[in-house]
N, C-alpha and C positions, 0 to 999 in steps of 0.2 A: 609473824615473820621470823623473830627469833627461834622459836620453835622450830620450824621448819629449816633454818638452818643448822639449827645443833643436832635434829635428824640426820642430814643430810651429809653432817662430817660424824657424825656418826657411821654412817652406813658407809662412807666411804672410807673409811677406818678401818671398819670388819670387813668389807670384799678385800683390802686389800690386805690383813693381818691372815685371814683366812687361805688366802690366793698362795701365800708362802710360809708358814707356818710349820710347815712339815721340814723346811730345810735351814731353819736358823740357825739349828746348829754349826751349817758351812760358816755361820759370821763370827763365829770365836779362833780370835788369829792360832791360837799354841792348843784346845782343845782337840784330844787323843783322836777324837771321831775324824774331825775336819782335816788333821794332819796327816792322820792316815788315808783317807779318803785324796788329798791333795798329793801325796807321795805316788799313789797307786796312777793318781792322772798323769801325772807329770811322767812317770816312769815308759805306760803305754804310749801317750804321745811323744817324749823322746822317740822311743824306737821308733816309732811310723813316721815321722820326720827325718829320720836319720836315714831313712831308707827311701826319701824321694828321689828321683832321677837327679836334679840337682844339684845333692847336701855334698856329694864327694868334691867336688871340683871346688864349690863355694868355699866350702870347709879348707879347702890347699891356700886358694888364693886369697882367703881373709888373714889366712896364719900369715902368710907371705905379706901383705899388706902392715899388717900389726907390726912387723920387725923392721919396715921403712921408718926414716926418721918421723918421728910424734909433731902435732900441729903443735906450735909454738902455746905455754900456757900464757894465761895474764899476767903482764910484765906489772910489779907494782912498783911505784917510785916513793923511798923514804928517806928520804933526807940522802947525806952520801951511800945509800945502801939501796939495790935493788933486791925484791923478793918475788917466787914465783912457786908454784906449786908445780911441780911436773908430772905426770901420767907418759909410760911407754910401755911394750909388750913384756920388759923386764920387772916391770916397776907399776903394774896395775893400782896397786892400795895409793902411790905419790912417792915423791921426795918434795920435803919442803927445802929450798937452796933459797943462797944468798951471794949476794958478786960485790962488787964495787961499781962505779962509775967514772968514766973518762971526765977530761976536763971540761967536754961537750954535754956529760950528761948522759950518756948510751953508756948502758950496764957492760961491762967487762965479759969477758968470755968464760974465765973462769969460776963459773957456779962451784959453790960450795952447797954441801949436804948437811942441811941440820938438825934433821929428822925422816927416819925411813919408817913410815906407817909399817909396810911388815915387818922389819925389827922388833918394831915397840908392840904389835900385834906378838908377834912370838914372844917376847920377854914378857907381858901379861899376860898372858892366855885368855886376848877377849879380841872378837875380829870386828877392832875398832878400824873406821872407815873418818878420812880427816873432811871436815865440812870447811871448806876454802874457799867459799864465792865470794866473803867480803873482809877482804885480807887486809885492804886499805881504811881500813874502819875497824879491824884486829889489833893491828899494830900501832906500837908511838914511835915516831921514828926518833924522838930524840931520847929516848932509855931502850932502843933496841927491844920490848917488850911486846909480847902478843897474846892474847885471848883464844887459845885455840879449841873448836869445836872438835871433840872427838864422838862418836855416834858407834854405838857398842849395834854392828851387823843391819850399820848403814840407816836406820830409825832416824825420827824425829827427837829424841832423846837422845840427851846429849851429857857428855862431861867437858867442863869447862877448865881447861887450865892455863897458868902464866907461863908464858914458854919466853926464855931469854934466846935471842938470837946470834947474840956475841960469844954468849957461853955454850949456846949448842945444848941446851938442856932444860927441860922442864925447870921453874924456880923451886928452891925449896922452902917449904913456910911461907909459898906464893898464894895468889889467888886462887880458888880449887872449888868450884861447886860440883855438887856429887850428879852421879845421873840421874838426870828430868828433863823435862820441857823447860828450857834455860834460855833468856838472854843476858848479855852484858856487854856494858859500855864504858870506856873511860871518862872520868870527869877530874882526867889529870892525873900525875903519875902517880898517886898512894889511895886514888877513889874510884870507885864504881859505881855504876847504877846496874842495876842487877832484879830480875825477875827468874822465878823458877819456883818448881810445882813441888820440891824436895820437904821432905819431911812435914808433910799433910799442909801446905801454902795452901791459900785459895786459888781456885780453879777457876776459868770461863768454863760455860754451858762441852765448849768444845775442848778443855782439857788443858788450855793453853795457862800459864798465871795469868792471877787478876789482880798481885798483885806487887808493888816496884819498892826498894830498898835502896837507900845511900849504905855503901859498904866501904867501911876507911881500913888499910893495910892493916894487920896486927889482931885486926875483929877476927873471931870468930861469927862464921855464917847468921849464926842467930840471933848475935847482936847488932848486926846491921840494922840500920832506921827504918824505918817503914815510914814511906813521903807518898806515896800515891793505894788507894785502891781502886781498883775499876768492878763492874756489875757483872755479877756470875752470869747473866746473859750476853755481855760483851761478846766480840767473835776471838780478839786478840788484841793486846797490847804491844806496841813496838817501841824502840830506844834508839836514841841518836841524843849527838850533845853539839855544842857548840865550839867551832874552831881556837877559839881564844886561852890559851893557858891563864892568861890574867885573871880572867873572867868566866873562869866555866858554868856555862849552864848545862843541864841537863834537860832535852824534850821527850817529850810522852805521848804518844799517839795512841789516844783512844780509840779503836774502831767498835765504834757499833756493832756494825754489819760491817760489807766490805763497800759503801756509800756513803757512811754515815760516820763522820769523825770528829771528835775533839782534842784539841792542840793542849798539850799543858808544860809548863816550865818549871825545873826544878832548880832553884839557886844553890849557890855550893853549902850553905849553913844547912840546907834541906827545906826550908820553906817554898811552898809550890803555887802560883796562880793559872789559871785558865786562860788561854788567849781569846778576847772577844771577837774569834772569827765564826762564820757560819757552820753548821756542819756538814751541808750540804757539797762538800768537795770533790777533787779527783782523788782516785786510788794512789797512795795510802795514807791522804794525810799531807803530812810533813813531807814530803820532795826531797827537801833536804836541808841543812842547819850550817850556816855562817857565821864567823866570831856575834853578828850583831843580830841577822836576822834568819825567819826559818821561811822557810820557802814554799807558796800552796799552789796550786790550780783552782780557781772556782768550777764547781759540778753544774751551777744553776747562775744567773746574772743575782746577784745580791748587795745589800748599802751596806758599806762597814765604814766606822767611824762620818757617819754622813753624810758618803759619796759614794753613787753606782758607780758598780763596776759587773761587766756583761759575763757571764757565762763562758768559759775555755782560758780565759785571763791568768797569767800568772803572775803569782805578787808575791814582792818582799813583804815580810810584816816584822817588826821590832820586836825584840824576847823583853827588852826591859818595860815593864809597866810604868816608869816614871818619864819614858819618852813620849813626845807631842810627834802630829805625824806621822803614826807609826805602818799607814799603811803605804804601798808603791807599786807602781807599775813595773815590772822587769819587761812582759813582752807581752801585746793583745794580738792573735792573730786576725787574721785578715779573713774577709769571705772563704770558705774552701778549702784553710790552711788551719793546721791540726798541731797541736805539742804534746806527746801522749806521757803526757806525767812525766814520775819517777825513770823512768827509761830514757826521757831524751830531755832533763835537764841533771846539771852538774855546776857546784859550785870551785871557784878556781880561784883562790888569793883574795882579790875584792872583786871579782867579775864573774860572771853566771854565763856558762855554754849552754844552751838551747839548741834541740835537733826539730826541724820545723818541718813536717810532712805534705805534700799536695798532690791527691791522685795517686799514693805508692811513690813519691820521687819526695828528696829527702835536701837537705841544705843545711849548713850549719853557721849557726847565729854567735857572737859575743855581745853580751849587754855588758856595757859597764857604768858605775853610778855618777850621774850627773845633779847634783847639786839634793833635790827630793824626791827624782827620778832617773829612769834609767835611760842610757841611748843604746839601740844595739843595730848591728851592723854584720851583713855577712862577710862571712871567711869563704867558703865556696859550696860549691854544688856536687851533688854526686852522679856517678853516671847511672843512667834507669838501672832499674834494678841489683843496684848495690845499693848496701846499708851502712848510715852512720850510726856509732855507739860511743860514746863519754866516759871518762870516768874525772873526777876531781879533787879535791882535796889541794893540797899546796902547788899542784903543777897540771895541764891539762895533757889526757892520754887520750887522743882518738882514733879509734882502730875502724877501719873499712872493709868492708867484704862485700862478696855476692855469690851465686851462684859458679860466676865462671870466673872470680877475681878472687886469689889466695887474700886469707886476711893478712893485714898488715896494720901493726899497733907502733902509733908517732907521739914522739912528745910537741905540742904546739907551742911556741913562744913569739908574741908579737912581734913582729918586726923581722923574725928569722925563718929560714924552710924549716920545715918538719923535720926535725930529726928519727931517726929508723928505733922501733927500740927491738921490735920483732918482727920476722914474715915466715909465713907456712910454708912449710914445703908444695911446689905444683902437684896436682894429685893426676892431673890429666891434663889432655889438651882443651882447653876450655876454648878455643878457634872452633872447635866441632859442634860446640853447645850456643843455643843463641837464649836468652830473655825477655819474653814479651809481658808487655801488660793492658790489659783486657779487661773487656766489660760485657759481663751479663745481667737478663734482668731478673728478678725475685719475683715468687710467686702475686706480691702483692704490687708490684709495679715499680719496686726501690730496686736503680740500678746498683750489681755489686760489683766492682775490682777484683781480678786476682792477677795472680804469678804466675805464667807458664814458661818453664823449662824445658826446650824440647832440642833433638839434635837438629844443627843447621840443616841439615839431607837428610829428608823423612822419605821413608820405605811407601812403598805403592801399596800401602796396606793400613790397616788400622795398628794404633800406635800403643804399645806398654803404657797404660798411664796411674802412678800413683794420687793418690789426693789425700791433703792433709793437713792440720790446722790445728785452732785452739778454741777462738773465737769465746771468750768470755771472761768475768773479770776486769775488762778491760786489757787484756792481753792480746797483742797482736804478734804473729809469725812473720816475720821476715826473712829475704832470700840471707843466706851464708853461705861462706866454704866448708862444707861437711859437717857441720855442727848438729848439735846431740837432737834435736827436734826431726831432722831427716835419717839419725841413726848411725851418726858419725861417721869414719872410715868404710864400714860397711855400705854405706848409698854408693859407693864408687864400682861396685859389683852391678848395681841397678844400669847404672849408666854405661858405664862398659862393653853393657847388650843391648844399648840403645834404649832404653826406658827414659822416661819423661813422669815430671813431676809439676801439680798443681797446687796454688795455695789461694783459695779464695777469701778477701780480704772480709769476712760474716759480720751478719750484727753480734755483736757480744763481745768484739777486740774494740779496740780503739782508735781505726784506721781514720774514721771521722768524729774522733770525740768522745767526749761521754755518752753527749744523746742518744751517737752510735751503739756506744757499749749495754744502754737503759733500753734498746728498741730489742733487746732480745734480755730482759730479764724475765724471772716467775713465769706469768701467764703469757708471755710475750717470747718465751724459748722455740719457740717451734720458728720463729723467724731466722734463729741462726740456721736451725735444718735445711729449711726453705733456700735461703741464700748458696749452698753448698750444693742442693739436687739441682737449682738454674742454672750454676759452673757447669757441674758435669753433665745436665741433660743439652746445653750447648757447644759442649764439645764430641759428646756422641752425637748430636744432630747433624754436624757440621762433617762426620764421616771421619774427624780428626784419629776419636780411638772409639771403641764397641761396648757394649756390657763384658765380651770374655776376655777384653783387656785392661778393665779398671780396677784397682783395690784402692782400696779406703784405709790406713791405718792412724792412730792418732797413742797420744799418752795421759793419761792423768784425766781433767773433761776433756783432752783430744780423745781419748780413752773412750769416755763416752759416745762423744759425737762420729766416730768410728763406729762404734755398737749401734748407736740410733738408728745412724744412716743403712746399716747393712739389713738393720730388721725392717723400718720403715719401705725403705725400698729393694728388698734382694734382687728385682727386675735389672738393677742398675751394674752390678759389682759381681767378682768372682773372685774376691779375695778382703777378706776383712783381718785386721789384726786390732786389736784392742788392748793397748797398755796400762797395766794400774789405773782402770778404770773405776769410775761411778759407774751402777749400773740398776740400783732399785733407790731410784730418788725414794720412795715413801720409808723406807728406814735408815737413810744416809746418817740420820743423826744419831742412829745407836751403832755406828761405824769409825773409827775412825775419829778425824775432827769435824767429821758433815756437822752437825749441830753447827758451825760456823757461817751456812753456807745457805744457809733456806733463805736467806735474803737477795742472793743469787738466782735460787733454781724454784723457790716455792717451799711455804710452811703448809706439810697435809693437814693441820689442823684445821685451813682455811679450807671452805668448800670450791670456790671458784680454783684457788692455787692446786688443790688437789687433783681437781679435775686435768686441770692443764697438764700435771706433772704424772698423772697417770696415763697421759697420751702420747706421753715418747717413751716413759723410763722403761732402759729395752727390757729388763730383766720383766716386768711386767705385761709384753709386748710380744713376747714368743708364744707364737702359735702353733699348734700342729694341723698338718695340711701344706703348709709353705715350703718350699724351695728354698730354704736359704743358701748363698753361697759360702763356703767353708769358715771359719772361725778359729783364728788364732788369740786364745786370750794368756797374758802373762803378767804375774804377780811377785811379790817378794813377801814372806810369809813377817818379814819386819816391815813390813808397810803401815806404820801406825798412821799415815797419813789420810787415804781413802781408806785403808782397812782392806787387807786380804778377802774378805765375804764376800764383795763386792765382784771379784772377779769369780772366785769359785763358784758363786749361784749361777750365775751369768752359761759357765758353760756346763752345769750342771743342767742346768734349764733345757741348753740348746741341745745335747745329747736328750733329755728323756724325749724332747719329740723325732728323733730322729735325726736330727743336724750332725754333721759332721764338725763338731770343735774340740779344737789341740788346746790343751792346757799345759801353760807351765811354770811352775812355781817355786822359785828359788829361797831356801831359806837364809839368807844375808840380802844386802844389794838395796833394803829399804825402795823409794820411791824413785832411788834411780838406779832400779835393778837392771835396766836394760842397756848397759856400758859395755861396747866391744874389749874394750881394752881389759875389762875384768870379767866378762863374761863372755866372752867369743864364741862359744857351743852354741848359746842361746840365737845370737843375731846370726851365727852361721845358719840357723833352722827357720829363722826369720823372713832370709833371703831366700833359702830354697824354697821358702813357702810360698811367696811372694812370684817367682821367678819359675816355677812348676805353674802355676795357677795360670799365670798372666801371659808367659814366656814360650813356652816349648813346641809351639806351634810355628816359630818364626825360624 
């Protein structure tokens, strides 16, 4: 039997080594061949884009769009000081500004500018791109000091530096890790904890460190401690600390895989223990870290310290090992009712916000501690199809949106209304737009939920319909106001001409769990497909919209799951767009970071895995004879994340058999190359693509 299986991934090694072999050279990002090759595509598909019926008109009205006032960025609260990063048509690269606060607590009008990305782009000559998603976990608010990611053309590689906010300029003889695969965290104002791949670190299998250093002010890089290593097969190590200046701890989140985690604590002397938790948790681990405790989701019902606790449960657990009692209930949900991790919990002073999900309708929780447990209680309910989001730290920020509701980001305070801190500009009349939500059933008889966006007053005809998602990792899509998942300010082009938009809630997000998120792992993928084609083959049965009015676009694995879908079923679609996609599971791991990610999608070395994974990977999946309907694939030649290959085979593939596919390949823009504000050519040709395809018949 042995035998027969090491045959078996054998053989299925060489069909599939052999099947592409001739094109590996496309998966070398900066190799002469691939870039010139990638230039020449990009260049042809520009112009025959440019030249659709639609690109002129799209093109005025997105320029036009882009110089309306910008959606409000994330208001961060630090102490007396508010900080935000800004993006507008003048100011693509950011302004990172700083205000004051009123005696209520609402930031001041007056933003200051304390760093212009393209300034400091020009004065170096390197088109560094600022990485600002966790600004509130950057910053100390009480030395005004921040850890700023700078990303040399938008990459996963990063330069880390101390940027003072009062002085308005990088520190000198500050903090400085050079460029790598970097994190860093504070463990108080003159310590770090700090990971990075610089000057030959150990690596994980996928590139990322393996391994973490206490780094005290004055050190040079090198001399920093080394307090943790993790196992070159890891996927990634993560960093976060603990709220208490007195007491800093440092946490370590082992991932395994992206399932499989272990807790570890770093004390400020540098001596580190294991937390006796399971590892069988929610995505990523640690949740999040409070002066005393770190915060987890159970993946599986499991006994810690003595006592079951069920499966979706989230619990305090104590960092000190000298404490009795250390574990606790913060919130068990109920039959049907979901907390999708790290996304919809947030620590707040001593009290824990929870976003509690049922059916796609969302509610928001405060737990706070009662005695050796927790009580928690709701704040309110959201209206269908609008989304709550958290954020925490010393003050709670929860901002709402939906499809036809402008975001708006509040500060909460018990006992008080919500104070305003931002709202988006209207982008439209959302009176015209309605939200339903819905249910189809899956190939295999599991009903799924999604999100339909459609205008109030539907045409005596079949309807524009977009479809699109993520569905995995535990990552679930949620309705917003124009946010970057539907292609920001650009969708308002889509709608404008009456298009409609779906998100079916698949196995592989989190809409029901983990379970949910496991019922489409490895061999089990083809379930999210499945859940995606009963959406849409219910919405064309139902005469709603047609095969010559659907496209499919997605980014990243929406990236794939866009490619899947268009090859699997081309009968269904007439318009596919595939962003910074995966696209040849069986070499993902000599790509990129895939090596991360077989615990997701399937290890080819497994026969049964392989098999599975040779039966969607689209790149594997192009046939000649088929019909496919057209192909928009686009990439960022710094995409060290999936890896540039990934999409050039993809529509190399689909042009040698005859397929009609645009490629386009920017070389900056890394994994979120596809940003109107810095890249408006691209999503103008996006739109006309999308809007030619689907549209021009109405």
């Amino acid at each position: 039997m042995l035998k027969r299986a090491l045959l078996a991934t054998a053989s299925i090694a060489a069909a599939a080594t052999a099947a592409g072999s001739d094109d590996q050279w496309l998966e070398q990002p900066h190799g002469e061949q691939a870039l010139a090759w990638a230039r020449q595509a990009t260049q042809s598909s520009t112009t025959a884009l440019r030249a659709l019926p639609a690109y002129a008109g799209v093109r005025r009205e997105l320029d036009a769009l882009l110089k309306a006032r910008p959606a409000e960025p994330d208001v961060v609260l630090l102490g007396a000081r508010a900080l935000r990063f800004l993006k507008d048509a003048a100011h693509p690269h950011g302004l990172l500004q700083t205000t004051g606060r009123d005696a209520q607590g609402a930031p001041l009008p007056d933003w200051t500018t304390v760093l212009d990305v393209a300034r400091l782009r020009d004065e170096e000559g390197t088109a560094f791109e600022l990485q600002a998603y966790d600004l509130g976990n950057s910053c100390l608010a009480e030395t005004a000091r921040c850890l700023l990611r700078l990303s040399p053309g938008g990459g996963d590689e990063v330069e880390i530096r101390e940027f003072d906010l009062a002085q308005r300029r990088f520190v000198a003889d500050g903090f400085r890790v050079p460029r790598s695969r970097a994190f860093a965290h504070w463990m108080g104002r003159d310590t770090l904890l700090v990971e990075t791949t610089a000057d030959g670190r150990p690596r994980t299998a996928a590139g990322w460190p393996a391994q973490v250093a206490l780094w005290q002010r004055g050190q040079a890089l090198a001399q920093a401690r080394t307090v943790y290593e993790g196992a070159a097969g890891d996927a990634i190590l993560q960093l976060s600390a603990s709220h208490d200046p007195a007491a800093p701890r440092g946490v370590i989140t082992r991932a395994l895989d992206y399932s499989t985690f272990e807790i570890h604590v770093v004390e400020a002397d540098g001596r580190h223990h294991q937390l006796p938790l399971p590892r069988d948790l929610a995505p990523m681990g640690a949740i999040d870290v409070t002066d005393t405790h770190v915060i987890v989701q159970l993946g599986s019902a499991a006994d810690i310290d003595g006592r079951r606790y069920e499966a979706e449960t989230v619990l305090a657990y104590r960092l000190d090992d000298r404490a009795r009692n250390r574990a606790s209930v913060i919130f068990a949900p109920g039959a049907g009712e979901f907390v999708n991790g790290k996304a919809d919990v947030a620590s707040v002073g001593g009290q824990v916000a929870l976003v509690s999900n049922r059916n796609l309708r969302q509610r928001l929780l405060l737990a706070t501690p009662d005695g050796e447990g927790w009580n928690s209680r709701e704040v309110f309910q959201a209206e269908p199809g609008d989304t709550i989001a958290i954020r925490g730290g010393d003050e709670l920020v929860v901002i709402i949106d939906g499809f036809t509701t402008p975001r708006r980001q509040e500060l909460y305070r018990d006992g008080r209304a919500p104070l305003l801190l931002a709202r988006d500009p209207v982008m439209y009349d959302g009176g015209d737009y309605v939200t339903e939500i819905g249910s189809a059933v899956s190939k295999d008889g599991t009903p799924v939920d999604y999100f339909l966006l459609r205008p109030r007053h539907l045409a005596d005809a079949p309807q524009p319909l977009l479809v699109t998602g993520y569905a995995a990792f535990a990552t679930s899509f949620r309705p917003g106001y124009f946010g970057y998942i539907v292609g920001g300010p650009a969708f308002k082009l889509w709608l404008d001409r009456g298009g409609s938009l779906v998100i079916p809630a698949a196995r592989g997000g989190n809409e029901r769990g983990e379970a949910w998120h496991r019922a489409a792992m490895r061999e089990r993928r083809q379930n999210s497909y499945d859940d995606f084609i009963a959406v849409i083959e219910k919405l064309q049965r139902s005469g709603y919209t047609s095969p010559g009015h659907t496209g499919v676009f997605g980014s990243s694995n929406g990236g794939l799951l866009a490619a899947t879908l268009g090859i699997q079923r081309p009968d269904l679609f007439n318009a596919v767009i595939s962003d910074v996609p995966l696209t040849d599971l069986i070499r993902m791991r000599y790509m990129g970071m895939g090596a991360a990610w077989m615990n997701e999608y399937g290890n080819p070395d497994d026969p049964a895995e392989a098999k599975a994974m040779l039966a969607y990977s689209p790149y594997q999946n192009v046939r000649g004879g088929v019909s496919y309907p057209p192909f928009l694939v686009t990439i960022s030649t710094e995409d060290n994340r999936v890896g540039p290959g990934h999409a050039r085979k993809l529509a190399a593939k689909l042009q040698s058999v005859g397929a009609k596919a645009y490629f386009l390949e920017d070389e900056e823009g890394g994994h979120g190359v596809s940003d109107a504000l810095r890249n408006p050519d691209l999503m103008a040709m996006r739109m006309a693509f999308l809007i030619d395809r689907l549209m021009l018949d109405r």
